[in-house]
N, C-alpha and C positions, 0 to 999 in steps of 0.2 A: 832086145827090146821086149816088153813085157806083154803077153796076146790079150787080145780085147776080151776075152772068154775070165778074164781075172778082173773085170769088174763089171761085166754083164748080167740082167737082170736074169733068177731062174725060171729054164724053160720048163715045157710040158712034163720031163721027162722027171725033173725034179721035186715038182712039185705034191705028189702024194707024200715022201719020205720027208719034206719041209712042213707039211700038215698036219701029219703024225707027230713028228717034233714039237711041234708048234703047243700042240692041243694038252700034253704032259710040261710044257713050261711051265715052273712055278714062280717064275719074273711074269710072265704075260699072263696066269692066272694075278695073281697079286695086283698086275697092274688096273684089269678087269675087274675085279671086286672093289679096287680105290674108285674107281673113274662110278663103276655101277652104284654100287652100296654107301659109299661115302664113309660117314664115320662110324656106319651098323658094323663095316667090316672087320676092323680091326676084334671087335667083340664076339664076331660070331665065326671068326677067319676058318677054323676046322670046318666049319659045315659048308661054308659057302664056298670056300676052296673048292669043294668034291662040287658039289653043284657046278661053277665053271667050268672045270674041267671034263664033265659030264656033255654039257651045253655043247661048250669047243669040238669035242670028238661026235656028238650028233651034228651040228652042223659042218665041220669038216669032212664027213663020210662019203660024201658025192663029189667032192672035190679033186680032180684029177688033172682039169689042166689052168695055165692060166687065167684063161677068158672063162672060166666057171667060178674061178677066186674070185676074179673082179665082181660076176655076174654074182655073186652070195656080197658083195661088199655092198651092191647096188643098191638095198634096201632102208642098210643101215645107212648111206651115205643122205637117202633122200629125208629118213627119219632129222639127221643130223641139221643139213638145212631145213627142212620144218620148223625146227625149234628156234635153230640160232637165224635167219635170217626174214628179212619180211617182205625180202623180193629179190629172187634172181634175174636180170637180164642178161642179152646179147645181143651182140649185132657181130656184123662182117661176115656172116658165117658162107651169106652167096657169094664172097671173094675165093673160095675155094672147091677144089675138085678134089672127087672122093677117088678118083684114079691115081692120086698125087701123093706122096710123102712131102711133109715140110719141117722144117726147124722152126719151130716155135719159140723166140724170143723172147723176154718178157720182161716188163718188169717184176721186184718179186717186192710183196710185203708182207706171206704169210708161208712159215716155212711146207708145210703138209695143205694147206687148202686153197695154195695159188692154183699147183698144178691137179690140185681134184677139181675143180671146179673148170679147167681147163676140159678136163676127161668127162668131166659131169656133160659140160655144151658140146662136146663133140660126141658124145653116147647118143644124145638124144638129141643128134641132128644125124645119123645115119653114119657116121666117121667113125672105124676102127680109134682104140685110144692110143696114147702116145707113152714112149720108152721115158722115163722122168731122170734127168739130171739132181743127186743129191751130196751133198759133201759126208767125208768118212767122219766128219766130225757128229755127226749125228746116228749113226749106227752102232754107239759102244757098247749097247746092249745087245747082246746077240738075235732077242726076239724082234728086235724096232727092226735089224736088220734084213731077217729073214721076212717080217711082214711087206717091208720096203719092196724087196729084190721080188717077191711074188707080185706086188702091183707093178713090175715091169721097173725098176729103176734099177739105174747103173751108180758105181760109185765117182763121186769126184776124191781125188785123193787131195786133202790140203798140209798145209803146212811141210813142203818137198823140201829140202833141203839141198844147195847143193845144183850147177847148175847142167852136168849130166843127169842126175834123177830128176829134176826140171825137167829138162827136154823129155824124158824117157816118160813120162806120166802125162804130161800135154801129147805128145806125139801120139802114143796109145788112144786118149780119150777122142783126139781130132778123129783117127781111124774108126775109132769102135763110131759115133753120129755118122760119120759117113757112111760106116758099111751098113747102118744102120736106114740113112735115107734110100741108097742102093735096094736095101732088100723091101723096098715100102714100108718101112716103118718110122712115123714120125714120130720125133721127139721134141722133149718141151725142156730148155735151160734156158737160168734166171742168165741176163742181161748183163750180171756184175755179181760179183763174189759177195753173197751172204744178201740179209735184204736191205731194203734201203729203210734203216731206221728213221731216219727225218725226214722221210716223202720226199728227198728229192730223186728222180730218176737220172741218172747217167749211166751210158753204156760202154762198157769197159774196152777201151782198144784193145787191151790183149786178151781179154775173151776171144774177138772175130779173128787175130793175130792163128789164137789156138787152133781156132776152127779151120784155115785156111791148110796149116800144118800139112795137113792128110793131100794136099794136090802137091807135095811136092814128090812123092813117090810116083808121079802122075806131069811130070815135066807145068803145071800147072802156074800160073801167076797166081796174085793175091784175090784180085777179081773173077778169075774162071773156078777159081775152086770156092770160092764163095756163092758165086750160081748157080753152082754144080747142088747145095744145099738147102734152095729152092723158099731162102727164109719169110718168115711172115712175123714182123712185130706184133706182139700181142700188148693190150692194155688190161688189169685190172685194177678195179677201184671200188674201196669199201668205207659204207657209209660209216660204221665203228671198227676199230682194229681192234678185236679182244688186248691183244699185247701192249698196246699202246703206254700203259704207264708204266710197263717193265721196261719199255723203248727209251721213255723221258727219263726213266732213272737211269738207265746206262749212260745214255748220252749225257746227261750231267754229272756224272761221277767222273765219266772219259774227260770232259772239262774243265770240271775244278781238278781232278788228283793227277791226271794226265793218262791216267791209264784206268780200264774195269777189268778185274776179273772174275771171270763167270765161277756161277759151282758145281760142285757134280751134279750132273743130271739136269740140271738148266734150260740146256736145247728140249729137253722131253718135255720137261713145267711148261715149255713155248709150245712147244707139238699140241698136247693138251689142253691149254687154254685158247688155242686159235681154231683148234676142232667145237669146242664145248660153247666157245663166251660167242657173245651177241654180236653181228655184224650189221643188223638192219638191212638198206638195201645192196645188195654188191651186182657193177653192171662187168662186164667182161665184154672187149673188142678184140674181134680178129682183123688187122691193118690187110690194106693190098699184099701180094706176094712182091717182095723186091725184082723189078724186070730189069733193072742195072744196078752194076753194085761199082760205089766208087772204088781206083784204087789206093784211096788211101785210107788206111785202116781210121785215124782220127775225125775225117770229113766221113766216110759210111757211120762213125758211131754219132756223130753230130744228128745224121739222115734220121738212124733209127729212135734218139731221143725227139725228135721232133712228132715222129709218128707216134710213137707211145705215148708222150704227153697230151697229144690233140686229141688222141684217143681215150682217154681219161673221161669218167665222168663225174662233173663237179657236184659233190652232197653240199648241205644243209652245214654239215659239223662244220665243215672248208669256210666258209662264210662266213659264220660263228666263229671260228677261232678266231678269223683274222679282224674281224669287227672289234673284238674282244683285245686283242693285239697291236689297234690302231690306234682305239678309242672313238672307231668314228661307226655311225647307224646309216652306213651304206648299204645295208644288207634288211630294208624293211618286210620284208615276205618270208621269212622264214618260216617252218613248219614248227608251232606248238611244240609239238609231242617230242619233234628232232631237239629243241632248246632245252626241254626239262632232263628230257635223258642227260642231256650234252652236261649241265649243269652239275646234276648226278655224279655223273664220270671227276668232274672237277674238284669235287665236294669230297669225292675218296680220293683223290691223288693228293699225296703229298705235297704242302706249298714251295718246296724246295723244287719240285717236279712241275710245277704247274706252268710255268712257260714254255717250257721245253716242249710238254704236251700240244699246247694251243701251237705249237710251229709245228708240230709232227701231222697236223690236222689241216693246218691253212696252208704249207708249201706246195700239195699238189696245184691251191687257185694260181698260189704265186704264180709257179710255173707257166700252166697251161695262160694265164693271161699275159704273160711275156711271149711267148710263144703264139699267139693272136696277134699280139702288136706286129710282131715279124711278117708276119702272114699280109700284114695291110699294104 
């Protein structure tokens, strides 16, 4: 079986010689100059090359362990929301103890700033951050990799083949979260394999299936080794998904042709535009800690979509689309400013794209109002 040390994030010990590296990339300079300079770069790439690369090895020079990487990211990360969002909230956070390791659930809509913004509320609520669950699919670039594994992320390996290498990569990943919770350190994985492009949340049985894995070296049931993991459903919800009309155009491509496939470099265009583009408000809940957990893997994922839905908070867009959707003005209080924009958005998406969109926007209401009626 494969040790958990083959997809764990680098420790202390690695990280000067990952920094160094880092700072003489010419993928991660290049990528730095596109993202900074925009289209000055390609014109001036020799000088601003050296300039990055300059920049990189002065700010990497004090960097020696983890939590100093993080702590150098923390600036850029608050610059970043500054720009792109026009309000962070949170709640639930008194659902938790800081003496406690948990598994953080989640739903996922945004590949890189579910879980910053995870780490973002939990930094500046006094909480140590969290080890981040990411698929190998998104680490082809050696540098996205090495930035990854220094903010503390382990690999998910996808596309296994085969159903010993199956077992041998779940089995692995169940161990590595657990020894993970064991030594206090909590982690944060999405809810179900990739995000959920059409807003709807479901939580995947054989996610918790996986999770459970690790108690059987541990004579363990499905429910004690799920306790043992100490979960907390998490909710996020965003007023704009930058990615959103990349979202409606797959999904309708996956529809009419049957199949999308993606191009090189794709997931990174998605990293990068869910870092950069405009989110407006995004609130983030941290649910109760689960104090029983069913045992049936199907009825706990039912449990945990219910929590993360109710947890959800409904924007202005949600509203909008589905008004727009119905054809009905059940929704007279809207926010100005939330319509023009919304409009905007519609106005550059593709008409081929444009339903898709407005469903990608209104199935969290759907949801969470289904999920109300149940509750009555």
């Amino acid at each position: 079986m494969p040790h958990t040390a083959e997809i764990a994030p680098y420790s202390d010990q690695d990280v000067r010689a990952v920094v160094d590296r880092l700072s003489q990339d010419p993928e991660l300079i290049h990528a730095v100059g596109r993202l900074r300079f925009k289209r000055l770069y390609p014109m001036l790439r020799p000088f601003l090359a050296k300039r990055i690369q300059r920049t990189l090895t002065r700010h990497g020079a004090g960097i020696h362990t983890v939590r100093q990487f993080q702590e150098a990211l923390e600036p850029m990360l608050a610059s970043i929301l500054q720009k792109t969002t026009e309000t962070f909230t949170v709640s639930g956070l008194e659902h938790l103890s800081k003496d406690q390791a948990y598994l953080f659930l989640s739903n996922h809509r945004d590949i890189a700033m579910d879980p910053a913004f995870v780490n973002w509320a939990l930094y500046n609520g006094g909480f140590d951050t969290v080890r981040i669950a990411i698929g190998d699919n998104l680490i082809s670039q050696p540098f996205v990799a090495d930035l990854m594994r220094l903010n503390k992320s382990f690999i998910v390996k996808r596309n296994v083949s085969g159903p010993r290498e199956m077992l041998q990569t779940y089995s692995t990943l169940s161990n590595y979260i657990r020894q993970s919770i064991e030594e206090g350190q909590s982690v944060w994985i999405a809810h179900r394999e990739g995000r959920a492009k059409d807003g709807i949340d479901r939580t995947d049985p054989a996610i918790l299936k996986m999770l459970a894995m690790a108690g059987k070296s541990r004579s363990e049931g499905f429910d004690a080794a799920l306790s043992a993991l100490h979960i907390v459903p998490v909710s996020i919800s965003y007023e704009f998904d930058p990615c959103a009309t990349a979202k409606a155009r797959e999904l309708t491509i996956t529809e009419t042709k049957g199949q999308y496939q993606k191009q090189p470099g794709e997931d990174v265009k998605s990293i990068a535009t869910g870092i950069t583009g405009w989110k407006g408000r995004v609130h983030l809940h941290f649910g109760t800690p689960l104090s029983s957990i069913d045992s049936d893997a199907s009825a706990l994922s039912a449990r945990i979509d219910r929590d993360i839905i109710l947890g959800q908070k409904i924007f202005d867009t949600a509203r909008y689309a589905e008004s727009l959707l119905t054809g009905q003005s059940s929704f007279p209080d809207l926010h100005p400013d939330v319509v023009s924009r919304f409009k905007k958005l519609l106005a550059h998406t593709p008409e081929a794209y444009r339903r898709k969109l407005l469903e990608i926007y209104a199935n969290p209401l759907r949801q969470f109002t289904l999920h109300q009626k149940r509750e009555l």
